[in-house]
N, C-alpha and C positions, 0 to 999 in steps of 0.2 A: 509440395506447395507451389501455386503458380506463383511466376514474377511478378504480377502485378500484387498476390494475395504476403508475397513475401517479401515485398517494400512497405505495406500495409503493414506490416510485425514491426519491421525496424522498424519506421516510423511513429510508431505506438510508445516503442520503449525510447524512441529521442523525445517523446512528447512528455512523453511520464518522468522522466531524466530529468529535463530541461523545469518541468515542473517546482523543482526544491529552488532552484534558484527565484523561480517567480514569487514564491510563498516567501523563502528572505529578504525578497525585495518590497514585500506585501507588508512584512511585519514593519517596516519602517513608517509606515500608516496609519496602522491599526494595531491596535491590542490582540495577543492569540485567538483570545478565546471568541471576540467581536470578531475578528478575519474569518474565522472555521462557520460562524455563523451565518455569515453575510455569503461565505462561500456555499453553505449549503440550500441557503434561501432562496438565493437567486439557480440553484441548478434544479430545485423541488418546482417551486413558481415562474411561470404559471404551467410548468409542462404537466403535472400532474392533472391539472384539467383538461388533457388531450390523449394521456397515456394509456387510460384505464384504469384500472384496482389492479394490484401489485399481483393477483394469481399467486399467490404465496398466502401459506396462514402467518396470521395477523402477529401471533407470539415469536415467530421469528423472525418477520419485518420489524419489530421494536428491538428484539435480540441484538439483530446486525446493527442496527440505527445506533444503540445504546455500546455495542463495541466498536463495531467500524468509523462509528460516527462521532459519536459523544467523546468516548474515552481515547481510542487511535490516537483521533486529528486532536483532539487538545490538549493529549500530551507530547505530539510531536512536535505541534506549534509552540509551546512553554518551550520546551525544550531548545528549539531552534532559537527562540527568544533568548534566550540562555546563554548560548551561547556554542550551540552544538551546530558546528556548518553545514552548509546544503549539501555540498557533495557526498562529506563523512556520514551525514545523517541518512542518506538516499543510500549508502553502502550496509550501514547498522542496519536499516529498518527488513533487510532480506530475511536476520536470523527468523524469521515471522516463521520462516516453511519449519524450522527445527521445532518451535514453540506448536505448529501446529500440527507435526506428526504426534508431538507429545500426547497433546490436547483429543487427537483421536483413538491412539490407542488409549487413554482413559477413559473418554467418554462415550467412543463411538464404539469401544472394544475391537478393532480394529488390529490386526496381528501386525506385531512389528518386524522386519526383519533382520539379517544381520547387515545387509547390503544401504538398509535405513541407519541401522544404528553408526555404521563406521562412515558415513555421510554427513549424520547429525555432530558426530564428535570433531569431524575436520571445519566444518561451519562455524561450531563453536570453538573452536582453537583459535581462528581467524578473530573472533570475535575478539575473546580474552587479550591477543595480543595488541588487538585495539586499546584496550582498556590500559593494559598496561604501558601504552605508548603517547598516553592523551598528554597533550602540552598546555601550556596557558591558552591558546585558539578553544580549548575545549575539556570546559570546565568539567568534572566527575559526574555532579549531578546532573547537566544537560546533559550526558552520556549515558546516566540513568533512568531518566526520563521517555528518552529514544527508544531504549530496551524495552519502558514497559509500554509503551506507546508499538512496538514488533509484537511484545505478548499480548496484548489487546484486539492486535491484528488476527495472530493466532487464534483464539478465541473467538470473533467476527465470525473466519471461516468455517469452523464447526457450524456455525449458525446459520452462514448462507448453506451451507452442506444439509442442513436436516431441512432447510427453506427448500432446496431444489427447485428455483425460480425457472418458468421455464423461456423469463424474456427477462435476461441479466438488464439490460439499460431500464425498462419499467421497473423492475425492483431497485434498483439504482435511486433512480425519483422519488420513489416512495421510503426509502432507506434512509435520504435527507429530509424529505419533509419529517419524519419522526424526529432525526436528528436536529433538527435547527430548532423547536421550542425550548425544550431544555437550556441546549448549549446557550438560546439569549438568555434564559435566566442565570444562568452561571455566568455570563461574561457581568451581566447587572451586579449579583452577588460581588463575585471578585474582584471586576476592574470599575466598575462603579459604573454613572449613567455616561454615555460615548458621548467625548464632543467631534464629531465626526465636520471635517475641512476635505475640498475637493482638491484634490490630486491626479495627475494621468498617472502615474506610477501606479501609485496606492489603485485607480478604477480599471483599469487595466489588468491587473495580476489576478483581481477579484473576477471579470471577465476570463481572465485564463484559466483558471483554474476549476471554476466553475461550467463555461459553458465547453471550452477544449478540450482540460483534461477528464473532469467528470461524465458529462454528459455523451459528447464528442470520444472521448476515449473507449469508453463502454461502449457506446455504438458498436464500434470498429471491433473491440473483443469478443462482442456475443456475434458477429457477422462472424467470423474467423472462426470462431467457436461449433457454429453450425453447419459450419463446410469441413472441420477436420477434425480429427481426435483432439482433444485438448492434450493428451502427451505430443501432438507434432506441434500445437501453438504451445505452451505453456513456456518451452527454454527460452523463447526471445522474450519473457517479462525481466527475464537474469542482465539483458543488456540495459536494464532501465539505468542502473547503480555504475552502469560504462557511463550512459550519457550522462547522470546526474556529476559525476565527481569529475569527467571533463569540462561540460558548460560551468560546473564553479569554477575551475581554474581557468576558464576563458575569460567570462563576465565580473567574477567576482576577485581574481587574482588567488585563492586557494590555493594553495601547494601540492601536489599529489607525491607524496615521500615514496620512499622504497619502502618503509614499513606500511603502509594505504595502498600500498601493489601487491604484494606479501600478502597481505590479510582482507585484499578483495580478491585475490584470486582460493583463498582457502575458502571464505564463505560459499562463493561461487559455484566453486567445483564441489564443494561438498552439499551445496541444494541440489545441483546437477544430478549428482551422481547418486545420490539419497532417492529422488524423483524418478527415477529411468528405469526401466526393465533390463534385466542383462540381453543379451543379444539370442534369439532364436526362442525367449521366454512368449504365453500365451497370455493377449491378454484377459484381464478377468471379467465377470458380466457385470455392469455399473451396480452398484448399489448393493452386492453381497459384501462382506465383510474379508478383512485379510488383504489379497492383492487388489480391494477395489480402484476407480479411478482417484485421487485424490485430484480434482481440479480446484490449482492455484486459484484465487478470487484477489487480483493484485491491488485493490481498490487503495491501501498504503501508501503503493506505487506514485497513486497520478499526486 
């Protein structure tokens, strides 16, 4: 990768990093479910009248909308609401890749291997010791919430997988316009009618998040994307959960414990290593089954 295309990577995962703390700082404003909304509204409008038609069939543009969109983000955001930190939550939200090998050898019959399976198990150790090391900072069920807001992720990805968009940022757009009708009926349902007061915090984060890390973020991924294998981009999405759980303990004072180093380096290395080809392996032709590409879809991430 060139140096200019491999500052573009790091850059990508401090943007997406940095991300969780903007959305904590977001939630101080606004109600989740109103936040994920407003987030996706403004990254849908007005670009989708510039972008074109998503070039994807229509069932799996609602699909991803309906997990990446609806369900992901508004259990993440609950969840963070919760009481589950931005860094910790930017480290949880990885087990996504475990959830989504699952998810394709199920659905995609997709052969697993053994090099998956003992990758899958050390991710999820990481996890478990999470779990069993949550303190009053972070309560069980915003810890649960987080999880199923990764399996939901998991799930997305099959979707963008059978979508096989062939211009990630257009399906992007049109992924949120889907996404944002619903999710305001649910914020209505749940959090009731917004009384909505001006803040730079609160319009700012909505700004970051929205036109930065979604729009802006994606740009940058499917350009990367089209210049390299997605195995040579895909490891730097691993650094997103570096930047996330530094900038909370910059900005927001979070603690990074020896057990959150422990069990971010187990997640880590076991999406890594779960991911990777052994060394001298071929790769296999896109879209057959078994060793196909699994390309990560980090949209969680931003």
């Amino acid at each position: 990768m060139r140096t200019r295309h491999l500052l573009m990577a790091v850059g990508l995962a401090a943007v997406w990093g940095f991300n969780f703390v903007v959305m904590q700082a977001g939630l101080r404003h606004f109600p989740p479910l109103l936040y994920v909304t407003l987030r996706f509204t403004l990254a849908a409008f007005p670009a989708l009248l510039f972008v074109g038609g998503p070039r994807a069939p229509w069932r799996w543009v609602v699909a991803a909308g309906a997990t990446l969109g609806v369900t992901q983000y508004g259990l993440l955001l609950v969840g963070m609401r919760a009481g589950m930190p931005a860094g910790l939550s930017s480290l949880v939200v990885q087990i996504q890749a475990v959830f989504t090998v699952i998810f394709a050898v199920v659905l995609l019959k997709e052969r697993i291997t053994s090099r998956r399976i003992t990758g899958m198990g050390v991710a999820f150790a990481g996890l478990v010791l999470i779990a069993l090391n949550l303190g009053n900072g972070s309560p069980v069920g915003a810890f649960v919430l987080v999880v199923a807001s990764a399996l939901a992720w998991g799930m997305g990805n099959i979707a963008v997988r059978k979508a096989a968009p062939p211009d990630s940022l257009r399906f992007t757009v049109w992924m949120s316009a889907v996404a944002a009708l619903p999710m305001f009926g649910l914020s209505l349902l749940l959090e009731g009618v917004p009384h909505l007061t001006f803040s730079v915090e609160g319009t700012l984060s909505v700004l970051y998040v929205a036109l930065i890390s979604t729009l802006g973020g994606f740009g940058v991924w499917g350009f990367l994307l089209r210049r390299y294998d997605a195995s040579v981009v895909a490891p730097y999405s691993l650094l997103v959960p570096v930047f996330g759980m530094s900038s909370a303990a910059l900005f927001t004072g979070e603690p990074i414990s020896t057990v959150k180093l422990l069990a971010g380096a187990l997640i880590v290395c076991g999406v890594l290593y779960a991911g990777t080809r052994p060394a001298g392996r071929t790769a296999a032709v896109p879209g057959k089954t078994g060793q196909a590409d699994m390309r990560p879809e980090p949209t969680g991430s931003r």
